[in-house]
C-alpha positions in Angstrom: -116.3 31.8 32.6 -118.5 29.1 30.8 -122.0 31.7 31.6 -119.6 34.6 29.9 -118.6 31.9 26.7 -122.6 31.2 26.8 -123.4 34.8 26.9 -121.2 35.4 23.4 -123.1 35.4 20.4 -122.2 33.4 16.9 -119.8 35.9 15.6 -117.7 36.7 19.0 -117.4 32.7 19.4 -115.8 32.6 15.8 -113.4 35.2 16.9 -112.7 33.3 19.9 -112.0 30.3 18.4 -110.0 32.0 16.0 -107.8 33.2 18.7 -107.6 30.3 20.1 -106.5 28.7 17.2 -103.7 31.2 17.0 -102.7 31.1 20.4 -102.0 27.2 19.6 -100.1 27.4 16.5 -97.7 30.3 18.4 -97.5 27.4 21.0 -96.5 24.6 18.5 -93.8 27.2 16.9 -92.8 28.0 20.7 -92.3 23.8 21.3 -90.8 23.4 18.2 -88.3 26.2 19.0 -87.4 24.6 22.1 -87.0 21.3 20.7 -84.2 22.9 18.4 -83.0 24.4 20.9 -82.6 21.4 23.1 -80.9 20.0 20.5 -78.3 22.6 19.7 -78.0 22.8 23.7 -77.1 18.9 23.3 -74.7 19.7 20.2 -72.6 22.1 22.5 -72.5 20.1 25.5 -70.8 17.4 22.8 -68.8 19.7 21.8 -68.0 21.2 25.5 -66.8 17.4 26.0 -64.3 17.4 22.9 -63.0 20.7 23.9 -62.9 20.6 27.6 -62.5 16.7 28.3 -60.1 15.7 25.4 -58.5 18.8 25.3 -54.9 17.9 24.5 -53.9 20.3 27.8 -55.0 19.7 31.2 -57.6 21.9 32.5 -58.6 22.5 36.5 -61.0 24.2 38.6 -59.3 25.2 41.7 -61.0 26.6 44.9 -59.5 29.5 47.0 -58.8 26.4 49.7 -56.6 24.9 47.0 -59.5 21.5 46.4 -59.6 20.3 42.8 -63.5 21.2 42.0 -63.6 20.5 38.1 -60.5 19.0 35.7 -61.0 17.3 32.6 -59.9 14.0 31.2 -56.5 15.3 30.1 -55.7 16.5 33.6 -56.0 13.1 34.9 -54.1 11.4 32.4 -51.9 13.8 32.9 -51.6 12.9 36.9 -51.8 9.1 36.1 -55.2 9.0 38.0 -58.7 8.8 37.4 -61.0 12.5 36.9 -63.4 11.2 40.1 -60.1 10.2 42.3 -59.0 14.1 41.6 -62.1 15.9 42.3 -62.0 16.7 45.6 -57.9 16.6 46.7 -55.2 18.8 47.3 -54.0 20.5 44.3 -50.7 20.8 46.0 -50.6 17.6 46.5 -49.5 16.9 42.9 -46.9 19.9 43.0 -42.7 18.2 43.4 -41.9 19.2 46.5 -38.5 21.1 45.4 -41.1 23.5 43.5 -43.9 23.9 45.8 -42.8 27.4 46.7 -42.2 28.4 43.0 -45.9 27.1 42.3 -47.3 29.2 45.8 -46.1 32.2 45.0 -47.4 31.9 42.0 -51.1 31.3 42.7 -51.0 34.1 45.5 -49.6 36.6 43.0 -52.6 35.3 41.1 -55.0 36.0 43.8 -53.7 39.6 44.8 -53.5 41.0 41.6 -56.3 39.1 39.7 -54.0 38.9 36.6 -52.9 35.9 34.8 -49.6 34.0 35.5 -47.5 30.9 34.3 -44.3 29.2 34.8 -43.1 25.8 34.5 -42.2 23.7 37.4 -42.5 19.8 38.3 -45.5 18.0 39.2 -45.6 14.3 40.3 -47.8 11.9 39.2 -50.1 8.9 41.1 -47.0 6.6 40.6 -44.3 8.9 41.7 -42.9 9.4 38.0 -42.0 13.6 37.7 -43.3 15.2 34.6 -42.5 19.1 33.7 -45.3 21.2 32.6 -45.9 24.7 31.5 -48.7 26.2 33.2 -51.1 28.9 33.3 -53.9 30.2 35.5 -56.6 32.9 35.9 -59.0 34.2 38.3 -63.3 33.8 37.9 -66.1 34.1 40.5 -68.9 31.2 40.9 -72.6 31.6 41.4 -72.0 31.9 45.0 -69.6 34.3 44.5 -66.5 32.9 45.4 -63.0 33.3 43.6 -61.4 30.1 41.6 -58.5 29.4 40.0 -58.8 28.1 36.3 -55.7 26.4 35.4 -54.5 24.8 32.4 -51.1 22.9 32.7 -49.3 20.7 29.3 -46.4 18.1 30.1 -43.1 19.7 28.6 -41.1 17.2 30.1 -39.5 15.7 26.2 -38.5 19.6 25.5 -37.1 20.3 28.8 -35.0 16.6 28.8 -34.2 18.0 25.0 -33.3 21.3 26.5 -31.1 20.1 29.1 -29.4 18.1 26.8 -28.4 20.7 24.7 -27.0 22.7 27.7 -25.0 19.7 28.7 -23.9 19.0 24.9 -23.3 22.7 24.9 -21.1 22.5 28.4 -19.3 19.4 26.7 -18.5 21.0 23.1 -17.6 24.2 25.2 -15.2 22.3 27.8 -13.8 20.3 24.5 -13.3 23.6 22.2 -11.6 25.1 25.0 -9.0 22.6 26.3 -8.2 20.2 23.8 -4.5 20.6 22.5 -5.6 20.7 18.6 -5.9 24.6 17.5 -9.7 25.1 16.4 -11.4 27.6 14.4 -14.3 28.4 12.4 -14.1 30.9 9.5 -16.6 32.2 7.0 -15.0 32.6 3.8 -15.2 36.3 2.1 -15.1 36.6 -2.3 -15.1 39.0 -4.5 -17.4 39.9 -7.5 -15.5 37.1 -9.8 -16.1 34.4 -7.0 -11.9 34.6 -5.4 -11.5 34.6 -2.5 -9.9 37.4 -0.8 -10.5 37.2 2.7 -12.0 35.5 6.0 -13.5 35.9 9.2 -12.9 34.4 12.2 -16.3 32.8 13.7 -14.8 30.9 16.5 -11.3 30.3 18.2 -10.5 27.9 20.9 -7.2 28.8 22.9 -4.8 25.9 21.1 -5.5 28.3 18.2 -4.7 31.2 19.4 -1.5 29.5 20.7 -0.6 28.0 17.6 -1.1 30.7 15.5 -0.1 34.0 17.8 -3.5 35.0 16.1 -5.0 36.4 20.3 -8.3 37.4 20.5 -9.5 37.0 16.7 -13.1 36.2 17.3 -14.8 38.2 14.6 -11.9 39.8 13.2 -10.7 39.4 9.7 -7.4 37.2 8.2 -6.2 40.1 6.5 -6.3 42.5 9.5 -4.8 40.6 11.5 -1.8 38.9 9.4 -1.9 39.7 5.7 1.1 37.0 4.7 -1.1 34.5 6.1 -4.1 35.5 4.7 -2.4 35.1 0.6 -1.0 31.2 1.6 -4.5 30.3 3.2 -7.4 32.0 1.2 -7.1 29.6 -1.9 -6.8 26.5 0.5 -10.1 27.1 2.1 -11.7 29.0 -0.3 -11.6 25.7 -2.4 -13.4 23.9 0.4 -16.2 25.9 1.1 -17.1 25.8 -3.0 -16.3 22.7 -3.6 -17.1 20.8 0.0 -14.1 18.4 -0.3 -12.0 18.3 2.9 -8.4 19.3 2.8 -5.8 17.6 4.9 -2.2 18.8 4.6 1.3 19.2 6.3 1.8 23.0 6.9 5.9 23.6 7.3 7.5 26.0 8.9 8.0 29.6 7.5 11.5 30.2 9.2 14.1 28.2 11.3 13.0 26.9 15.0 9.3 26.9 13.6 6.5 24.7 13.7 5.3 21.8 11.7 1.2 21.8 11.9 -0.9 19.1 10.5 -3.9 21.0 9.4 -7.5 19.2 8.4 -10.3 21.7 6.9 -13.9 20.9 6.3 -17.1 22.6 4.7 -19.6 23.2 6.9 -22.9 23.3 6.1 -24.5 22.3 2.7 -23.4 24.3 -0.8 -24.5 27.3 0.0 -22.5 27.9 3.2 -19.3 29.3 3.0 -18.3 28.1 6.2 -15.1 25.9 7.1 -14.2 23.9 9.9 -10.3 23.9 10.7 -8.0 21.5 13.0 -4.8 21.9 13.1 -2.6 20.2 15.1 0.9 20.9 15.9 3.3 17.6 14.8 6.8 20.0 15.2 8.3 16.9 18.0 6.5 14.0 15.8 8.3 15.3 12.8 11.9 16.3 14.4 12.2 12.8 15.8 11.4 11.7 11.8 14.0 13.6 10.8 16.2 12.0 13.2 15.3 9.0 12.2 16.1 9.8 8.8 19.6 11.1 9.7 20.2 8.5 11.9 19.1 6.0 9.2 21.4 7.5 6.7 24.2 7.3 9.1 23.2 3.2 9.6 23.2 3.0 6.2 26.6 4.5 5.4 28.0 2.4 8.2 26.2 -0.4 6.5 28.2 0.2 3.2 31.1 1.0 5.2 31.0 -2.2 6.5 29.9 -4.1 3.6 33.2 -2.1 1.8 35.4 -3.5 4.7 34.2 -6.8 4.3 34.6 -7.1 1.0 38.0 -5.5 1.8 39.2 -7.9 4.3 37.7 -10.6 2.4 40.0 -9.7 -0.4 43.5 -8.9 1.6 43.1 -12.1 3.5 42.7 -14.6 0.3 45.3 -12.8 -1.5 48.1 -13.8 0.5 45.9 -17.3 1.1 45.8 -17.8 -2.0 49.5 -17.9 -2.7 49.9 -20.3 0.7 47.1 -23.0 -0.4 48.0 -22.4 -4.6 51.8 -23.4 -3.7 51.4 -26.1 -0.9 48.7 -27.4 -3.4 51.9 -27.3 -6.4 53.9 -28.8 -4.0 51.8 -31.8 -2.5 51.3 -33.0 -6.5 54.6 -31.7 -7.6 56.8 -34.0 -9.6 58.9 -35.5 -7.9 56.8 -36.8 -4.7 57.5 -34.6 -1.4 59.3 -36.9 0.8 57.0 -38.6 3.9 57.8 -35.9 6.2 57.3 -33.0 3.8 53.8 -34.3 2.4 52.7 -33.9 6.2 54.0 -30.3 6.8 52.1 -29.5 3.8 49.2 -30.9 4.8 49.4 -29.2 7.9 49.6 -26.1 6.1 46.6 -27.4 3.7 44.5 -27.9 6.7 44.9 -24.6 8.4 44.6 -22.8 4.7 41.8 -24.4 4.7 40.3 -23.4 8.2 41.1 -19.7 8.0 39.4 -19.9 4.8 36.3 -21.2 5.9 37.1 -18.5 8.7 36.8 -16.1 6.4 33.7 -17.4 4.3 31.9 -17.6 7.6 32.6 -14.4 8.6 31.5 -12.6 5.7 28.0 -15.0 5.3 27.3 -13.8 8.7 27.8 -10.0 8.4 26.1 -10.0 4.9 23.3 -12.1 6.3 23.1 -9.9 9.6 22.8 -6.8 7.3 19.7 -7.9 5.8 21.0 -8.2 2.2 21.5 -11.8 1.2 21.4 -12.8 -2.2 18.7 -15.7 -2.3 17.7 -17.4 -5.5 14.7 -18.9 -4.3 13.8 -21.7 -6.8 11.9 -25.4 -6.9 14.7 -27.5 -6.1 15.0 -31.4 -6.3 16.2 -32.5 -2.6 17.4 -36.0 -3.5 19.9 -34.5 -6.0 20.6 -31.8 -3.8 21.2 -34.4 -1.0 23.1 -36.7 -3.5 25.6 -33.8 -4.0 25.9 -33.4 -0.1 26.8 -37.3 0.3 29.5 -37.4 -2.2 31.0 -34.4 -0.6 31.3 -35.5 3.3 31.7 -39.2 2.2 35.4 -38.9 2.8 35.4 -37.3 6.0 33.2 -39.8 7.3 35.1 -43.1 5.9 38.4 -41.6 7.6 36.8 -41.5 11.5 34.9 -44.8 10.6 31.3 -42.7 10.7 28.8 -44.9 8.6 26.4 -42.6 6.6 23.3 -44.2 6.0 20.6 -41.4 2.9 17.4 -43.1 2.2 17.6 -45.7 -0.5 15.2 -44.4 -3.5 13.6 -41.9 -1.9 10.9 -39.9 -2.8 11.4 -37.0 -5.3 10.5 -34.1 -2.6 10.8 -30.8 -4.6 11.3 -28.0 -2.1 10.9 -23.7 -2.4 14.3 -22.7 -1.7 18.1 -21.7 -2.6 19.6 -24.6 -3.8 23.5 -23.3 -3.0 22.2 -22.4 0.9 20.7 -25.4 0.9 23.4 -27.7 0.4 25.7 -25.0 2.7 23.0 -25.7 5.4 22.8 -29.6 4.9 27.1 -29.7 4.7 27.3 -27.9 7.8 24.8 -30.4 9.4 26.1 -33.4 8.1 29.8 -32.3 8.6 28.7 -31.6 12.3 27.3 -34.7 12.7 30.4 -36.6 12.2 32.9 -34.1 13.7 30.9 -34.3 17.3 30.0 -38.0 16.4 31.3 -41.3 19.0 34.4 -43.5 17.6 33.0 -45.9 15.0 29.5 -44.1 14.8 26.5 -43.3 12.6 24.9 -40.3 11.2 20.9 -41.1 9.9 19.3 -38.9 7.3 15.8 -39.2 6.7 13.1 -36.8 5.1 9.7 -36.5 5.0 6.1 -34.5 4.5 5.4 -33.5 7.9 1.6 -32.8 9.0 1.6 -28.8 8.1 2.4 -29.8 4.6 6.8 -28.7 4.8 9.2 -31.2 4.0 11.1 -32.2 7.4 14.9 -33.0 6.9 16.6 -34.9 9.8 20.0 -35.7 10.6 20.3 -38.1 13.4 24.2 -38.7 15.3 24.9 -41.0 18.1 27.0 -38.6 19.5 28.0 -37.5 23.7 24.5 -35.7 23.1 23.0 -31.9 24.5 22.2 -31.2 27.9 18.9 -28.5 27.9 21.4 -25.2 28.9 23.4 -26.3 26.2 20.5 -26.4 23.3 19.8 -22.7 24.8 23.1 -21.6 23.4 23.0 -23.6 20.6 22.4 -21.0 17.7 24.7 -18.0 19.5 27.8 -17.0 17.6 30.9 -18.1 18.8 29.6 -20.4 20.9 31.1 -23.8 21.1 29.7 -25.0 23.8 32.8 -25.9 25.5 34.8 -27.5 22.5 36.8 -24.7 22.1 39.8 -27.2 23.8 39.1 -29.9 22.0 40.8 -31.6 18.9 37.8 -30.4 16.2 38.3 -27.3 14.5 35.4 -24.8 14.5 34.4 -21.2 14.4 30.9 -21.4 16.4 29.2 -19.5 13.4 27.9 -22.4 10.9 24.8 -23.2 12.8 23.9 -19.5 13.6 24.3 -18.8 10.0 22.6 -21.6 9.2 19.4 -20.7 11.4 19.6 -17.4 9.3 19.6 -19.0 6.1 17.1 -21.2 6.5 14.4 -18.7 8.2 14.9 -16.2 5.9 14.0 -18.8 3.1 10.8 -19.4 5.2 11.8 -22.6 6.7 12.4 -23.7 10.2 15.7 -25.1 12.3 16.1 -26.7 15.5 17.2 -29.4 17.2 16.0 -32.3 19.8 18.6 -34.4 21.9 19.2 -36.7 24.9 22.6 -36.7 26.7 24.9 -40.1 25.9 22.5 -41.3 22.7 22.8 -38.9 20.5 21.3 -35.6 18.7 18.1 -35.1 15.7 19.0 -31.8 13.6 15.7 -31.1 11.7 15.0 -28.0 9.1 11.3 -27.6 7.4 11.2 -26.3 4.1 8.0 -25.5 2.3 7.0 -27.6 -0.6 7.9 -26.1 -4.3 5.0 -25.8 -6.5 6.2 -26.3 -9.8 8.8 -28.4 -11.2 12.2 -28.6 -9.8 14.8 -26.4 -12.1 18.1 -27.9 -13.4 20.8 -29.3 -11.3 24.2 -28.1 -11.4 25.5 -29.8 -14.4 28.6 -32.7 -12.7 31.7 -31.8 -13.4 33.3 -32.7 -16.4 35.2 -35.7 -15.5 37.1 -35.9 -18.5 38.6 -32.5 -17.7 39.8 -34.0 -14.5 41.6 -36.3 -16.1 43.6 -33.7 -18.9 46.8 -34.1 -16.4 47.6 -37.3 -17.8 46.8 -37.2 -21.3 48.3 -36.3 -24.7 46.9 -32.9 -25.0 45.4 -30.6 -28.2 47.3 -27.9 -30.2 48.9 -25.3 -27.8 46.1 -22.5 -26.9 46.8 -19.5 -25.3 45.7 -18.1 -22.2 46.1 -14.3 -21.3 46.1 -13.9 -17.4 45.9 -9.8 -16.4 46.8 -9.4 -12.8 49.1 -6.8 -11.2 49.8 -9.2 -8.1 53.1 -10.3 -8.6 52.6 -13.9 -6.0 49.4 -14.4 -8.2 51.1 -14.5 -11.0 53.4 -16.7 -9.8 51.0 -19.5 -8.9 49.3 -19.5 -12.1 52.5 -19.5 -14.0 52.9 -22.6 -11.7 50.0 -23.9 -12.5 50.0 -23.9 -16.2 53.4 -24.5 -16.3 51.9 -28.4 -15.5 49.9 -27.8 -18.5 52.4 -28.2 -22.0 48.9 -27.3 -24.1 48.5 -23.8 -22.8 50.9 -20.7 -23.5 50.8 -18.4 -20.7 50.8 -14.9 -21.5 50.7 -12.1 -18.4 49.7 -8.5 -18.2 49.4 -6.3 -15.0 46.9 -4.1 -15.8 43.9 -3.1 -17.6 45.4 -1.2 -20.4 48.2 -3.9 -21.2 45.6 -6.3 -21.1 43.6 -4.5 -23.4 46.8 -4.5 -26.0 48.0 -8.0 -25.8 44.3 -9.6 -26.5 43.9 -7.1 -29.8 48.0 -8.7 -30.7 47.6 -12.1 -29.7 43.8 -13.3 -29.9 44.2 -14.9 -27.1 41.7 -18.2 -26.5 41.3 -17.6 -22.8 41.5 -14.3 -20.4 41.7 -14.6 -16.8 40.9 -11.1 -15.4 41.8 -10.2 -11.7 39.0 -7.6 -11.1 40.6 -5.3 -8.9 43.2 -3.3 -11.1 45.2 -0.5 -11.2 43.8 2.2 -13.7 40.5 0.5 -15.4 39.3 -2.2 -13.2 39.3 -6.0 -14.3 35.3 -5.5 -15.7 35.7 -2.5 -17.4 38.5 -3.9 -19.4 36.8 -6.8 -19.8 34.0 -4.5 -21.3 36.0 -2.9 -24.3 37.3 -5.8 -25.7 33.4 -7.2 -25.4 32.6 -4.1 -27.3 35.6 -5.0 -29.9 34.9 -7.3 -32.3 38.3 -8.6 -32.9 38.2 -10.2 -28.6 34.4 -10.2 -28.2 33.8 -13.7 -28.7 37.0 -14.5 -26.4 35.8 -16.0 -22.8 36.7 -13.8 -19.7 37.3 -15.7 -16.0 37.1 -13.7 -13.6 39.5 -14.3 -10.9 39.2 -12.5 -7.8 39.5 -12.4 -4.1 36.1 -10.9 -3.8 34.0 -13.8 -2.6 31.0 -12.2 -1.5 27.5 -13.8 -3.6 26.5 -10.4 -4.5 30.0 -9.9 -6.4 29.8 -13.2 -7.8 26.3 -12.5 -9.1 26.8 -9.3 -10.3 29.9 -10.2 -12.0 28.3 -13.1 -13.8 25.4 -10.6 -15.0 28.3 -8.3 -16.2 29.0 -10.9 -18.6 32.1 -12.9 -17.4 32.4 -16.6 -18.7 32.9 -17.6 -14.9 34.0 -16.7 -11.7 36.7 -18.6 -9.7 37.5 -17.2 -6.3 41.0 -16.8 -4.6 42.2 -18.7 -2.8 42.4 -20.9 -5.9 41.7 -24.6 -5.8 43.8 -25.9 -8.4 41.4 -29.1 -9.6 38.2 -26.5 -9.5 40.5 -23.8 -11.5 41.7 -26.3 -13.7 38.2 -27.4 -15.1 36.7 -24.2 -15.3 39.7 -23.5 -17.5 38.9 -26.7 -19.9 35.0 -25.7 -20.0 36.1 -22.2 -21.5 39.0 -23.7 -23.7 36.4 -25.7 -24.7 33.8 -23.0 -25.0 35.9 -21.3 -27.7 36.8 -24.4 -29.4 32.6 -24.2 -30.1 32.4 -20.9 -30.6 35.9 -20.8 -32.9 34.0 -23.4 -35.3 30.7 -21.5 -35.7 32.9 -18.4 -36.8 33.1 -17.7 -40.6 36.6 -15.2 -41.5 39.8 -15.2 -41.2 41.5 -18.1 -38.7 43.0 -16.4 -35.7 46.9 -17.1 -36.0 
């Protein structure tokens, strides 16, 4: 070679060279082409490793034997193992067990037909944890020639858990839309051109619907196909809902007798474009029959009610009209002039005494049923207890200094105001005080005491030194008609006064009750709660100086028109102001003559009986309040009627008073004075002509 480069001349060495030189810058190009491609082979392997390694699927290379022989990163994670702890193992190792034969016949389809499968079935990871995955595989052949599987597998196992959720939400809503007793449909609402609606369809229907309605099989059937009268009552209803989206909830009533009430909810559903509605209706027919019993049977309480409350008042009146002639006359006779003899001062006080009973009989009664029914009249008011109590003291004083009981009331006690009715007060505190010394020991003591008690009420106690209560007889304590065995023994009572009393004082929101020890004695307590403001006016005292008229000289003769058409009545008042040489006694026995004789004689006085025959006692007392001639004259009412709510309404009417039968001649007689002396006032404020 080197003779053969020797044997070359100048020029062919040149040309060698030349070559040469050639040959080495093809070479460079050659190494710098393989440089670049080095590098681009690195660029794809990176790129190999993002796609193949962190793909966000798992990928596998499976041999014919079933051996893992290539997976990527994913495909571990996947498995909750490690890519070099795969590589080599069972793939079927990782298959659940209750889908290894789904996953088999799978890969051997694969095999024999050399096309591509998938399916989704449960694999199981390192840690036992199951995980759903969708996943596919096909067929290649290696360098050696042999057949692998290339699988790729993703974990579904969020959309299958959704999926199965759904089914089981969509097994519940079906199980719930089919046997639930509320009728419920879904309708799409149908409107014409101008936006009324005219029509819609049924979407849905669960069998309470179809029973409610009689509307079978209407699942994608139209309203007005199926019943045309419904369809003109319901269309505006819902068609309001699905444009507007406010829910509807009404009380459908039955079209003909023996049909069905339905309480019927409908709903948009959807947002403002759907025309959609949602309807429950519910069927209320034995929900609203028993109402309407109840308001029958209501009506019929309540017209016993006033039935009973008209025979009360009745009896009320029929019993002190023939009691008021007994106690008017034995009262005449007891302060007649002359004196009743020894023996006939007792007999009348006999009769006095058991007047007096059946009266109270009577007043008991009726306080009970009127308090029973629910409609007492309370005048609920601040009200000054030690005045209240005063007025209690001076009125049992006398019936305890005649069986030697000594009364001992605080001395100076504390102004207590409390919320209440001052008249069912003092009835509550009298029947507790009179109790007191009725059931009391020979020569004995009643204790009253009041106080603030720790809740803030005022506590009143009324403490006896009496035989005492065993605890059976507390139990029965409050009962009506229950004595508690004193029925034989020499104290008059009707068993009612502490039973009306509890009433009383509860519904005034107080408290009752009572604490005792056999052979020392009893403690009566009511709670009242504390008035706010300040205590209202007392009931003026009586007029003493009106007491005393019977034995004075007395003022220019007045007259006094008495209207009543009961002729015994009569007769007692005649009696009555017969005692009275200032007072002219004119009668009239019914509304009309009434009317007639106050127009002729101007009468200063009218006592007006109110049940009358014709026009009753306060319309006549009405026209001659609407004349002007008798307007300013004051009327009495005097009636057997005794009831509060009577009393009140008569006062309201516009009566001067109200003085009940049976008449007590001192009470009558001042309340007579008070309006004498009313239109003595009112006769010297008048300007005009001097009544005759």
């Amino acid at each position: 070679m080197l003779a053969d480069i020797d044997s070359l001349s100048q020029e062919e060495a040149r040309k060698v060279l030349h070559e040469l030189q050639v040959h080495q810058i093809e070479l460079e190009m050659q190494n710098e082409e393989l440089r670049d491609a080095h590098v681009a082979l690195d660029f794809e392997r990176a790129r190999y490793f993002d796609l193949y390694d962190l793909a966000p699927v798992g990928y596998c290379t499976v041999s014919r034997q079933g051996q893992v022989i290539h997976a990527n990163l994913t495909a571990a994670s996947l498995l909750g193992t490690t890519r070099s702890e795969l590589l080599g193992r069972r793939w079927s190792q990782f298959i659940h067990e209750l889908d290894a034969d789904r996953y088999y016949l799978q890969s051997r389809k694969l095999l024999g037909s050399g096309e591509s499968q998938s399916c989704e079935f449960r694999m199981v990871r390192r840690d036992g944890r199951s995980l759903w995955v969708q996943w596919s595989a096909t067929t290649s052949v290696n360098l050696e020639g042999e057949t692998e599987l290339r699988e790729v597998f993703s974990d579904i196992t969020a959309r299958k858990v959704a999926e199965q959720a759904l089914i089981e939400s969509g097994e519940n809503y079906h199980k719930l839309f089919t046997s639930i007793d509320e009728g419920f449909c879904i309708i799409e609402m149908v409107f014409d051109r101008q936006g009324n609606p005219v029509d819609y369809q049924f979407l849905q229907t669960n069998p309470s619907f179809e029973k409610q309605s009689g509307l079978l099989r209407a699942t994608g059937k139209r309203i007005r196909e199926l019943d045309p009268g419904m369809a003109e009552r319901w269309c505006e209803i819902y068609g309001e809902v699905a444009l507007t989206g406010e829910p509807v909830r009404m009380v459908d009533e039955p079209r003909e007798p023996g049909g069905h009430w339905f309480d019927v909810h409908a709903s948009r559903l959807g947002g403002p474009e759907s025309r959609k509605v949602a309807i429950v209706s519910n069927d209320i027919t034995e929900r609203m029959q028993v109402e309407i019993r109840l308001r029958e049977a209501k009506a019929v309480a309540d017209k016993a009610n006033r039935a009973k409350s008209e025979f009360l008042s009745n009896m009320s009146h029929e019993l002190r009209t023939p009691l008021n002639a007994v106690l008017g006359f034995a009262q005449l006779i007891k302060s007649g002039s002359p004196s009743p003899t020894p023996v006939q001062e007792r007999n009348v006080d006999y009769i006095l005494k058991a007047g007096w009973y059946l009266l109270a009989l009577v007043d008991e009664i009726l306080d009970l049923a009127v308090i029973e029914s629910g409609r007492p009249s309370l005048a609920m008011d601040s009200v000054s207890l030690d005045e209240v109590m005063r007025e209690c003291q001076a009125m049992v004083e006398q019936q305890a200094q005649t069986r030697g009981i000594r009364m001992r009331f605080p001395v100076d006690p504390a102004p207590l105001p409390v919320h209440a009715d001052r008249k069912r007060v003092k009835q509550v505190l009298n029947n507790l005080l009179s109790n007191a010394i009725k059931y009391n020991r020979p020569e004995g003591s009643v204790q009253v005491d009041w106080l603030v008690a720790e809740d803030g009420r005022v506590r009143i106690s009324v403490t006896d030194t009496g035989q005492g209560l065993s605890a059976d007889q507390i139990g029965q304590l409050f009962q009506p008609f229950n004595r508690l065995g004193k029925e034989a023994g020499r104290e008059q009572g009707t068993g009612i006064g502490l039973m009306v009393s509890k009433l009383i004082v509860e519904m005034m929101g107080g408290a009752i009750g009572v604490q005792s020890t056999v052979g020392e004695g009893s403690v009566f307590w009511l709670e009242l709660n504390p008035a706010t403001g300040a205590p209202g006016n007392a009931v003026p005292a009586q007029d003493e100086s009106a007491r005393a008229m019977h034995g004075r000289v007395y003022a220019p003769l007045r007259k006094l028109l008495y209207v009543e058409d009961n002729p015994a009545n009569l007769a007692l008042v005649e009696a009555i102001i017969a005692r009275r040489p200032d007072i002219r006694l004119l009668t009239a026995t019914d509304g009309d003559a009434g009317i007639l004789l106050a127009r002729a004689n101007l009468p200063d006085v009218i006592l007006m009986d109110l049940n009358l025959p014709g026009i009753d006692g306060t319309q006549t007392m009405n026209v001659l309040a609407g004349d002007p001639a008798t307007a300013r004259i004051p009327v009495v009412a005097l009636s057997a009627d005794a009831s509060a709510d009577n009393i009140e309404r008569g006062l309201q009417a516009g009566f001067f008073a109200y003085v009940t039968k049976p008449i007590k001649v001192d009470e009558f007689m001042d309340t007579l004075d008070k309006a004498l002396a009313f239109d003595s006032a009112a006769a010297g404020r008048t300007t005009g002509k001097e009544r005759p």
